[in-house]
C-alpha positions in Angstrom: 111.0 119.7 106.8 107.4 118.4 106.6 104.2 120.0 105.2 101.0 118.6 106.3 98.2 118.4 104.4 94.7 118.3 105.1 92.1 117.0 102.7 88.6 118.1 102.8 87.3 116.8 99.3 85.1 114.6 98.8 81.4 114.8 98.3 80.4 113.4 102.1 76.9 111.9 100.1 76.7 109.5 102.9 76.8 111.9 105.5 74.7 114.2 104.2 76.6 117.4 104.7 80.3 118.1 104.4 82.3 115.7 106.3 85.0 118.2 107.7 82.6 120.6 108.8 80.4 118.1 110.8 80.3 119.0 114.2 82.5 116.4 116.7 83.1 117.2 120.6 81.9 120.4 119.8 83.8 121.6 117.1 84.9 120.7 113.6 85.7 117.5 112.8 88.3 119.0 110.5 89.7 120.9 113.4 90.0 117.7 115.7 92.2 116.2 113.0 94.9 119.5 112.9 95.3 119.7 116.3 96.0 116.3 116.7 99.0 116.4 114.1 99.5 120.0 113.2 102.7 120.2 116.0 104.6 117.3 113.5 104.4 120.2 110.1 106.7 123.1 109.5 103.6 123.9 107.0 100.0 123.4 107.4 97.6 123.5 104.7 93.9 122.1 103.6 92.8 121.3 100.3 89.3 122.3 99.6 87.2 123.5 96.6 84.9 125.5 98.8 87.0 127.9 100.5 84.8 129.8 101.7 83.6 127.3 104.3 86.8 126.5 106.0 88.3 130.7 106.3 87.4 130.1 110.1 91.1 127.7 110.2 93.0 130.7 109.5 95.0 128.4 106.8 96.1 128.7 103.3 93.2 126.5 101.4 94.2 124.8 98.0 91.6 124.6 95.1 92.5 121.2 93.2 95.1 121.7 89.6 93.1 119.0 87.7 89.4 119.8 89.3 87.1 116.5 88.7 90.0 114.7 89.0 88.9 112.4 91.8 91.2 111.0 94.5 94.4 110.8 92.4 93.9 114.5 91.6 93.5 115.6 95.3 96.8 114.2 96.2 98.2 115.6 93.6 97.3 119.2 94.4 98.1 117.8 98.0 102.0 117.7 96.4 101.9 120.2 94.2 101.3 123.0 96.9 104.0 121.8 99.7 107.0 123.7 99.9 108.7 121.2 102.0 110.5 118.1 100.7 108.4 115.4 102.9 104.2 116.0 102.5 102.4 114.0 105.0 98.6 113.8 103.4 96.0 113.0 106.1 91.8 112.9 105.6 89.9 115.2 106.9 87.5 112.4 108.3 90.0 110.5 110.7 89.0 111.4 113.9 91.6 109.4 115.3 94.4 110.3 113.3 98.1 109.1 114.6 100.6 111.6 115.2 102.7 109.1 116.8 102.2 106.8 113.4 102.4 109.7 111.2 105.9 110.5 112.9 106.8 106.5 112.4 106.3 106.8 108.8 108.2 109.9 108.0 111.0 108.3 109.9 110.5 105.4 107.9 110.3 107.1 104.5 113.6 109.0 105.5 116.0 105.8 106.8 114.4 103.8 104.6 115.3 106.5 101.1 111.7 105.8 100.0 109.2 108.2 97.8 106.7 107.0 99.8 105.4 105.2 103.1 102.3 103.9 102.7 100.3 101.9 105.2 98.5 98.7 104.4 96.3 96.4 106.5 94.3 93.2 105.4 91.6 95.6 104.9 94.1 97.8 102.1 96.6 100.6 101.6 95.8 104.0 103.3 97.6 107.1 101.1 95.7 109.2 102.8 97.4 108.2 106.4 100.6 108.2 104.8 103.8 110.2 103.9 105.3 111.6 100.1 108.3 112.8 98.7 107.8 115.8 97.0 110.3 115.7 94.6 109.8 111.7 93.0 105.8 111.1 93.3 105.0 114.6 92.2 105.7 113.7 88.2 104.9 110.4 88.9 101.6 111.4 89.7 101.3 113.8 87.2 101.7 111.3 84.6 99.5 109.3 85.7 96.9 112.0 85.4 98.3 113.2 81.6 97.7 109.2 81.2 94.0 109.8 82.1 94.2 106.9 85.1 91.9 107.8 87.9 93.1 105.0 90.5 94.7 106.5 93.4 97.5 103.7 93.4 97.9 104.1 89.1 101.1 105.6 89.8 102.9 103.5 93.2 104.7 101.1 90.3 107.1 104.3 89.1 108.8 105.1 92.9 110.3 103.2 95.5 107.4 102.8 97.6 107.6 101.5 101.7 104.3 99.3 102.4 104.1 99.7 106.4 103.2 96.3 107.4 99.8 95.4 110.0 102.7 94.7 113.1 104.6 98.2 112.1 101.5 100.3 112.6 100.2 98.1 115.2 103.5 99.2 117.4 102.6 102.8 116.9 98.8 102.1 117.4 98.0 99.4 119.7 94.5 99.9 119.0 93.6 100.1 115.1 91.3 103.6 115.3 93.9 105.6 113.2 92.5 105.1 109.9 88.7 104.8 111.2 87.1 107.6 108.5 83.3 108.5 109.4 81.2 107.9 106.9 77.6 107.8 107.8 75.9 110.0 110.8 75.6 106.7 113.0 79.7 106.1 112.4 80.4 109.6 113.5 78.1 109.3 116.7 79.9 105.8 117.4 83.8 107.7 116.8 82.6 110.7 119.3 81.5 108.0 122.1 84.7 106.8 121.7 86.6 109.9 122.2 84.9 111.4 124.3 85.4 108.2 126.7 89.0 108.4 125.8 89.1 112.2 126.5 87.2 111.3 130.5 89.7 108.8 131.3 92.3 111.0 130.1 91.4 113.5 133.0 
């Protein structure tokens, strides 16, 4: 049983306005991302601080436990509200988020007995492409936090974490975009181009 979570913190200062909200193929960008994974979760949720702006989902939305708490805190509040034993926790600013990787790493985490699949390229580890159990990271994460560390990773040294190597995801996507997060107005114009190319030779 898997929840999925969707994280829309983040304070989106290089954009300009909130990230999940910007507008991509002519909706959300935040929307783009839960229809492209939400059939893999037996739970859907979103963490956000402003609720308010994201009542148009029709999801439950999570305020964050330790507010201010950067990164490390988000994922914790990411765990800390499943219900299911396996929490897949995915950015809100992946336009080309992988169900098809997302599967491979719950798989993994499961034949493997992991607390965690995590995958890492030459460019670094992605947590928030990547797949939890509930039951082991949740303390470990939560002393990290009573430890007052703020790095995302602070905690990875207490469970048996899985690295997914560059040639495991590369087997589940051929062509790196899975982990492309927009940043800037002129990366978001270049990651609609691409989909909307991928979208006309789709047809």
């Amino acid at each position: 049983m898997l929840t999925l979570v969707i994280q829309a913190g983040g304070e989106s200062k290089r954009m300009g306005v909130d990230k999940a909200l910007v507008g991509f193929l002519g909706r959300p960008l935040i929307q783009r991302v839960i229809e492209r994974l939400s059939h893999l979760a037996d739970e859907l949720l979103v963490t956000t601080n402003h609720p308010e702006a994201y009542h148009f989902l029709g999801l439950p939305l999570i305020a964050d436990v330790y507010p201010g708490r950067g990164a490390l805190g988000g994922l914790y509040t990411a765990l800390h509200a499943a219900h299911h034993p396996l929490v897949a926790v995915v950015a809100c600013d992946m336009p080309f988020a992988s169900p098809t990787l997302l599967a491979a790493e719950r798989d993994l985490l499961l034949t493997s007995g992991s607390d965690a699949v995590i995958p890492r390229t030459k460019e670094g580890s992605e947590p928030f492409h990547a797949v939890y159990r509930r039951e082991t990271c949740l303390p470990a994460i939560q002393t990290a936090i009573a430890a007052d560390r703020w790095r995302v990773d602070s905690w990875f040294d207490a469970v048996r974490l899985r690295w997914m190597t560059a040639e495991e995801i590369a087997a589940h996507d051929p062509d790196g975009r899975a982990f492309w997060n927009v940043n800037t107005p002129q990366e978001l114009m270049e990651a609609e181009a691409l989909a909307r190319k991928e979208e006309e030779q789709a047809q």
